[in-house]
C-alpha beads as a LAMMPS data file, in Angstrom:
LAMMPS data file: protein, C-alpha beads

253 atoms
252 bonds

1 atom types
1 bond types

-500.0 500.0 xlo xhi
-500.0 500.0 ylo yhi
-500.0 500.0 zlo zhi

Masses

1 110.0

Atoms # bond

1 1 1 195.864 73.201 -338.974
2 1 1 197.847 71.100 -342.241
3 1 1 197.999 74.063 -345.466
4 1 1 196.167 71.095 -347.214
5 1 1 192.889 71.626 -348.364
6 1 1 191.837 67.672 -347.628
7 1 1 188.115 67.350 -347.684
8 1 1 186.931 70.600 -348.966
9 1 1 185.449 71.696 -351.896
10 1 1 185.986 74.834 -354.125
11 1 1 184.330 76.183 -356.912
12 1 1 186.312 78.117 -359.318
13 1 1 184.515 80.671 -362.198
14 1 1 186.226 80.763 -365.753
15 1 1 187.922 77.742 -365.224
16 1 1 188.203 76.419 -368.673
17 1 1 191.464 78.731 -369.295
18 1 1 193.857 80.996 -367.791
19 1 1 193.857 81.501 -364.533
20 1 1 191.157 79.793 -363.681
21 1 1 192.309 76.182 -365.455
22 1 1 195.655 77.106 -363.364
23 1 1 193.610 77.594 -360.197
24 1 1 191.278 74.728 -360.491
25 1 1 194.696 72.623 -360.555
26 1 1 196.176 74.317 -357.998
27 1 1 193.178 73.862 -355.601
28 1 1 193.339 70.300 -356.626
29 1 1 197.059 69.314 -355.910
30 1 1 196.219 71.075 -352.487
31 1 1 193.402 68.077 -351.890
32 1 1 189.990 70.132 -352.494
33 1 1 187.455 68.805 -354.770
34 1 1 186.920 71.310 -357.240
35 1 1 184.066 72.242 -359.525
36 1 1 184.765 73.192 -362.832
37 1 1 182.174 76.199 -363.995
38 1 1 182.636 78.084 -367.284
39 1 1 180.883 78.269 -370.530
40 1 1 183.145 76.101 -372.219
41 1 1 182.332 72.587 -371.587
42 1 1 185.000 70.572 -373.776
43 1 1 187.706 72.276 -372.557
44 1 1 185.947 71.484 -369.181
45 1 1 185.985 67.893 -369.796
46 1 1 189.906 67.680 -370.685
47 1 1 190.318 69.877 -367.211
48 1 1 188.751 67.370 -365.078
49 1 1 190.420 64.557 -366.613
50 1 1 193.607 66.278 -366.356
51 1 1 192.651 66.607 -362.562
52 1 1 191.155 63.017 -362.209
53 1 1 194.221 62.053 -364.076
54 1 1 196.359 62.881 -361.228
55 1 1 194.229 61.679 -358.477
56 1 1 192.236 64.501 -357.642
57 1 1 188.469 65.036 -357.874
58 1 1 186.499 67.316 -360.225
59 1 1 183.032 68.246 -360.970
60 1 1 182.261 69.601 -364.199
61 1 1 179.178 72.422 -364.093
62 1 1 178.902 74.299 -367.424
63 1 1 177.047 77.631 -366.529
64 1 1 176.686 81.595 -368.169
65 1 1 177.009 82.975 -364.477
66 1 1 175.942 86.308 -365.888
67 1 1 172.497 84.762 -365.415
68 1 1 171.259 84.840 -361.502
69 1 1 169.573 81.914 -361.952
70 1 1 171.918 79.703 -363.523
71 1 1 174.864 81.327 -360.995
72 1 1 172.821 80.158 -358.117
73 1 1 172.167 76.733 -359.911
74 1 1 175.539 76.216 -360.394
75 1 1 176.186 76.774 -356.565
76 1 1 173.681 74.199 -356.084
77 1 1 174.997 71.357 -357.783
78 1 1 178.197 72.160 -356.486
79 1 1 177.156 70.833 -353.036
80 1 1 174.647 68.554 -354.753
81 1 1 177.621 66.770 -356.769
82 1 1 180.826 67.477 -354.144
83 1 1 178.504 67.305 -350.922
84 1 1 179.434 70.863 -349.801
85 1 1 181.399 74.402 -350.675
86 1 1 184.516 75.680 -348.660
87 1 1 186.252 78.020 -351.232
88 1 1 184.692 80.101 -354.263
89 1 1 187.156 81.452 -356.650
90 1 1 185.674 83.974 -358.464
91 1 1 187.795 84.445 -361.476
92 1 1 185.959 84.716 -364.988
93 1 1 186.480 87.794 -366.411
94 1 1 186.619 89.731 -369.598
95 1 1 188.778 93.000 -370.562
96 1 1 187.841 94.796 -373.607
97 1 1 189.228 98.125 -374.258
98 1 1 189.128 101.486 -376.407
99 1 1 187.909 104.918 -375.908
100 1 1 185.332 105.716 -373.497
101 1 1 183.831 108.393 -376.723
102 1 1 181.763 106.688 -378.985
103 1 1 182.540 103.294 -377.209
104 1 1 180.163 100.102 -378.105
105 1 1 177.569 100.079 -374.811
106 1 1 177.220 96.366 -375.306
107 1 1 180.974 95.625 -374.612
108 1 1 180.372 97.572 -371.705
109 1 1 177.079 95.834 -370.453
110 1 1 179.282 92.639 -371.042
111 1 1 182.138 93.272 -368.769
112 1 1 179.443 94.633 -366.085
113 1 1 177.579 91.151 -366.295
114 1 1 180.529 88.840 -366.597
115 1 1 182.898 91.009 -364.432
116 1 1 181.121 92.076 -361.389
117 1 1 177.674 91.033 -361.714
118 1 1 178.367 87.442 -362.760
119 1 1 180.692 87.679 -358.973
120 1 1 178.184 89.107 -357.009
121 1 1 175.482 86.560 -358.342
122 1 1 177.873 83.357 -357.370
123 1 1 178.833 84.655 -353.626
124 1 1 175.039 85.828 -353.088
125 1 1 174.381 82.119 -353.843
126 1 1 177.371 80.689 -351.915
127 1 1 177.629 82.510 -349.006
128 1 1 174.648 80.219 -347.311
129 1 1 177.380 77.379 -347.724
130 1 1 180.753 78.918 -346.858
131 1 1 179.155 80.145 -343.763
132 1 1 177.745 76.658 -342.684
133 1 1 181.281 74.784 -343.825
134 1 1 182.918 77.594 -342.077
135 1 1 180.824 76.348 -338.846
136 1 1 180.682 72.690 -339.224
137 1 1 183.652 71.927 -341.413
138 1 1 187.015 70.504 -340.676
139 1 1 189.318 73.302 -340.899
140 1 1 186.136 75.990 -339.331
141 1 1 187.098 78.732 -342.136
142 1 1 185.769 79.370 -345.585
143 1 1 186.635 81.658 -348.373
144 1 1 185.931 83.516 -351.311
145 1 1 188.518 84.646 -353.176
146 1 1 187.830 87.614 -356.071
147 1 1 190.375 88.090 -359.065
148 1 1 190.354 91.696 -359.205
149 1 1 193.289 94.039 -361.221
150 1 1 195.317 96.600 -361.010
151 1 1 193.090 98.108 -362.966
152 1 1 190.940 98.145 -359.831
153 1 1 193.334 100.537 -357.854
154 1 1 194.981 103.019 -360.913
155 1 1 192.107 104.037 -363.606
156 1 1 193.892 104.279 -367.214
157 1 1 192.688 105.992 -370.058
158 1 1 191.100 103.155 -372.830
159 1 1 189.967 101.148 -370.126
160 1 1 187.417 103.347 -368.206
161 1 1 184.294 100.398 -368.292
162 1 1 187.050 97.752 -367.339
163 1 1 188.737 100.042 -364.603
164 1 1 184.790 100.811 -363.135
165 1 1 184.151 96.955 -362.954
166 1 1 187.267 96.205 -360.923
167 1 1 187.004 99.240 -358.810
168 1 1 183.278 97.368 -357.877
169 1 1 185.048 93.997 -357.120
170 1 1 187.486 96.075 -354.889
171 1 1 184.309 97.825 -353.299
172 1 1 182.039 94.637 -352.973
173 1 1 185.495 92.388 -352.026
174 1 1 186.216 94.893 -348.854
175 1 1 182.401 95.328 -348.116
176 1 1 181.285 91.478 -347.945
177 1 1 184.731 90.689 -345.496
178 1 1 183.321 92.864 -343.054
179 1 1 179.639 91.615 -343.471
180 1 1 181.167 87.660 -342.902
181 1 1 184.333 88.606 -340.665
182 1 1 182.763 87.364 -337.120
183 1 1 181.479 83.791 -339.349
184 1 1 185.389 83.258 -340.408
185 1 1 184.630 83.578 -343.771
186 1 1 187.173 85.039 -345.247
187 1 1 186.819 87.451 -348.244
188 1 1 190.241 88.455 -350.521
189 1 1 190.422 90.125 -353.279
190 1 1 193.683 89.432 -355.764
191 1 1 194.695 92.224 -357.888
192 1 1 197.618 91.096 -360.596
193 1 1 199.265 93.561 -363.463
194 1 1 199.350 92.219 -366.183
195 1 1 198.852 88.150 -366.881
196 1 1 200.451 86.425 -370.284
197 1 1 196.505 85.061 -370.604
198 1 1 193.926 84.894 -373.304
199 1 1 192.246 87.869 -371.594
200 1 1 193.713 90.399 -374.519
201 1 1 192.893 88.698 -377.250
202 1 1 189.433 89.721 -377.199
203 1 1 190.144 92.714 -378.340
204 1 1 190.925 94.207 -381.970
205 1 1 194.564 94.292 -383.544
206 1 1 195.196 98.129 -382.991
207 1 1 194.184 97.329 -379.287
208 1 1 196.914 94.392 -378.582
209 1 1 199.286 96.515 -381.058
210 1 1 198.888 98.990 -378.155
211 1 1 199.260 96.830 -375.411
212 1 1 202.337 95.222 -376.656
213 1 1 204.248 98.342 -377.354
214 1 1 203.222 99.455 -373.564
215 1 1 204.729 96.956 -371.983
216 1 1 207.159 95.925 -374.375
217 1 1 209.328 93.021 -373.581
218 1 1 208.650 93.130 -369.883
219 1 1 208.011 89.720 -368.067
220 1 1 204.828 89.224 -367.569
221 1 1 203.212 87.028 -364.944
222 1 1 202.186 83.718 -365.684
223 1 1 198.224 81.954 -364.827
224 1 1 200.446 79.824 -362.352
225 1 1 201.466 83.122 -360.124
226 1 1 197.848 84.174 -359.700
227 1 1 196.818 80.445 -359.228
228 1 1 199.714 80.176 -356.420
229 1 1 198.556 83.750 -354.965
230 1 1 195.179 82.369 -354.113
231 1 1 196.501 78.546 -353.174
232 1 1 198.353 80.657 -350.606
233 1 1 195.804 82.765 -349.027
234 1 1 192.960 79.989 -348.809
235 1 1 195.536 77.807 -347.013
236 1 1 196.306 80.557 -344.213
237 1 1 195.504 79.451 -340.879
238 1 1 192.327 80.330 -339.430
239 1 1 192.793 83.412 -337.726
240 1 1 194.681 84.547 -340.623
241 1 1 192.873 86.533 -343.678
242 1 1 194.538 88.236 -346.607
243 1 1 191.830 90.616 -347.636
244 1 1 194.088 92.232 -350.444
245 1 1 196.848 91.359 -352.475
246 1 1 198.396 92.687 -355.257
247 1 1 201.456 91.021 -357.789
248 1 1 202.573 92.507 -360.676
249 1 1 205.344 91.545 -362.814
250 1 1 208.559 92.702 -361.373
251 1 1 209.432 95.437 -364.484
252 1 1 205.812 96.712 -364.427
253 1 1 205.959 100.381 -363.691

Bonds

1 1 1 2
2 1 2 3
3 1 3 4
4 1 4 5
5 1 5 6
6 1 6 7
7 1 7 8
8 1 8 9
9 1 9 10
10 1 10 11
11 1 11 12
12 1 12 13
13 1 13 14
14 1 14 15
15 1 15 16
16 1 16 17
17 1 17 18
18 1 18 19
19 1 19 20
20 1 20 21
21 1 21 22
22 1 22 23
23 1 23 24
24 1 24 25
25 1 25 26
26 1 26 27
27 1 27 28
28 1 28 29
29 1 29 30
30 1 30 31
31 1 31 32
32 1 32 33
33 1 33 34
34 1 34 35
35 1 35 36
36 1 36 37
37 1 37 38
38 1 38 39
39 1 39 40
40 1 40 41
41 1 41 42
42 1 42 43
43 1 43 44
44 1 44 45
45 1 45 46
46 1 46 47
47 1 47 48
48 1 48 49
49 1 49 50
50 1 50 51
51 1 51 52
52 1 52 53
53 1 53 54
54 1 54 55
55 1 55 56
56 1 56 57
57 1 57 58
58 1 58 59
59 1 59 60
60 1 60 61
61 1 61 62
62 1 62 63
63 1 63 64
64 1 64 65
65 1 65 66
66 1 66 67
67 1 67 68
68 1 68 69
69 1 69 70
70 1 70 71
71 1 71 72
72 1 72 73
73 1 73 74
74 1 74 75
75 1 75 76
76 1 76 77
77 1 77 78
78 1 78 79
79 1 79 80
80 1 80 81
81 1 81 82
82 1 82 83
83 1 83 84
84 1 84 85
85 1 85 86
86 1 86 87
87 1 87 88
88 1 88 89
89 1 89 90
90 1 90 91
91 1 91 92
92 1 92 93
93 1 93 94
94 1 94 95
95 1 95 96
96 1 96 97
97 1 97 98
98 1 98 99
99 1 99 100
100 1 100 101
101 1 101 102
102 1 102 103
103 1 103 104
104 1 104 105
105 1 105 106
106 1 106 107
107 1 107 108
108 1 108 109
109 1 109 110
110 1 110 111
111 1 111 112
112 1 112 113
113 1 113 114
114 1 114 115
115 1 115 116
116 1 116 117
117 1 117 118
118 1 118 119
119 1 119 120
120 1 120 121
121 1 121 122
122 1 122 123
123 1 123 124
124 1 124 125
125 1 125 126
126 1 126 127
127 1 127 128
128 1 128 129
129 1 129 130
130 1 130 131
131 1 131 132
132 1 132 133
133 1 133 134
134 1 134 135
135 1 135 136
136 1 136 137
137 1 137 138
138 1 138 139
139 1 139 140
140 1 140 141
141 1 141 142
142 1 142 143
143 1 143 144
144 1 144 145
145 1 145 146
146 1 146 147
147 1 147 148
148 1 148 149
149 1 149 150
150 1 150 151
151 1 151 152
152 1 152 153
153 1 153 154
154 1 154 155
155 1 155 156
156 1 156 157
157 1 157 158
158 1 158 159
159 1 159 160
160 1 160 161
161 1 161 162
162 1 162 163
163 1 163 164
164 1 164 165
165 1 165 166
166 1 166 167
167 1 167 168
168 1 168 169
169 1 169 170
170 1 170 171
171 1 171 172
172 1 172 173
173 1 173 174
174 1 174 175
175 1 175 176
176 1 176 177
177 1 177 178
178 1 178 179
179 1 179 180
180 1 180 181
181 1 181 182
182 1 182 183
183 1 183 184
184 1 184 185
185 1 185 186
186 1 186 187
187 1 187 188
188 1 188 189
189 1 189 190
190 1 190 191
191 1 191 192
192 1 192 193
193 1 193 194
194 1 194 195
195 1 195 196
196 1 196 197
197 1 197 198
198 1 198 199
199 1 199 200
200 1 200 201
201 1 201 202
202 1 202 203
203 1 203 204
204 1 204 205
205 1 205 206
206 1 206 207
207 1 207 208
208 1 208 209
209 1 209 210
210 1 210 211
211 1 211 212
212 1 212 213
213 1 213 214
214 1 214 215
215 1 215 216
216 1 216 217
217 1 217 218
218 1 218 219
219 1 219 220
220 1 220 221
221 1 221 222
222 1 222 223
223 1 223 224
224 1 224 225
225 1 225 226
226 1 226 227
227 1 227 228
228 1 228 229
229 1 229 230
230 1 230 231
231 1 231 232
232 1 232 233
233 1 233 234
234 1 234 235
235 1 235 236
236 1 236 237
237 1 237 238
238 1 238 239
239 1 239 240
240 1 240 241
241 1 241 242
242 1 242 243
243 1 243 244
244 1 244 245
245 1 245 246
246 1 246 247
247 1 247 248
248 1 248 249
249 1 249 250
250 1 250 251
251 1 251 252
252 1 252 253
């Protein structure tokens, strides 16, 4: 089977920045059609034509996949638009931290939606397709891949609602690969340390104050490691699945 990923389509959550923008291009320079789903439709726009651009194909589907319905809708014209779904990439995410006392229950509720919810919604609505491309399709394997965290594996104190939601991407991740294992769909789950992304900055001053004298001057991974970690594992052959992987930056303790 060639690496490439020549006629197959992937859909790729939170790909107007970070990780996901690196991942959408990634999937891209490795021949898959990729559709473009995030809240933030401009910087959509610029992705695709950055893909087109270069001779790929993109599909841009502006969606809040916190909602069921517009998760599953965005699934939908996925296939409608690209003509079917080989590879979801579930990567939107969002990390806001402080003490668990006296915490804000709606930042919690947020990450739970967006986090874990917002995943589970898009594979409940893709798995229909990645097992019928994982049948009739070229290469006769799908995928979904789930950008976990460390923070998924080690529980730290100011993160407890963050560390619960990437425990439950662990938990649903391993779960779901042995529900699809015998249909060679293949479920991973990515955990990285810490990414030099946007993901931070949603947080107050004292919060990346704290963050920054953590880990100091340490060099942090880049959206372009994660994006390579999954461009390797969907391109496995297909008796090959990675169901876990975790990279951290070399000095992370």
């Amino acid at each position: 089977m060639s690496p490439r990923l020549d006629g197959t389509v992937a859909l790729v959550t939170g790909a107007s920045s970070g990780i996901g923008h690196a991942t959408a291009m990634e999937l891209a320079r490795n021949g898959a059609s990729v559709a473009l789903v995030g809240r933030r439709a401009d910087r959509l726009a610029q992705l695709a034509a950055d893909i087109t651009d270069a001779g790929g194909r993109a599909l841009v589907v502006p969606a809040d996949i916190t909602d069921a319905d517009a998760a599953a809708d965005a699934v939908e014209k996925t296939v409608e638009g690209l003509g079917r779904l080989d590879i979801l990439v579930n990567n939107a995410g969002l990390m806001l931290l402080g003490p668990a006392p006296g915490a804000d229950l709606g930042d919690w509720r947020r990450m739970i939606d967006i986090n874990l919810m917002g995943l589970m919604y898009c594979s409940h609505a893709a798995v229909p397709h990645l097992v019928e491309a994982a049948a009739d399709g070229p290469r006769q394997v799908a995928d979904i891949v789930n950008v976990g965290s460390l923070a998924g594996r080690s529980a730290f104190a100011m993160s407890a609602a963050y560390c619960a939601t990437k425990f439950g991407v662990g938990a649903f991740s391993e779960a779901l690969r042995q529900e699809l294992a015998r249909q060679h769909v293949r479920v991973s789950v990515i955990e990285p340390g810490s990414v030099d992304t946007e993901l931070r900055d949603h947080n107050p001053d004292v919060i990346r104050q704290q963050l920054a004298a953590a880990f100091g001057d340490i060099d942090r991974l880049q959206s372009q490691d994660v994006a390579d970690t999954v461009g390797y594992i969907v391109t496995r052959p297909r008796h090959v699945a990675v169901a876990e992987l975790l990279v951290r930056p070399t000095e992370q303790i």
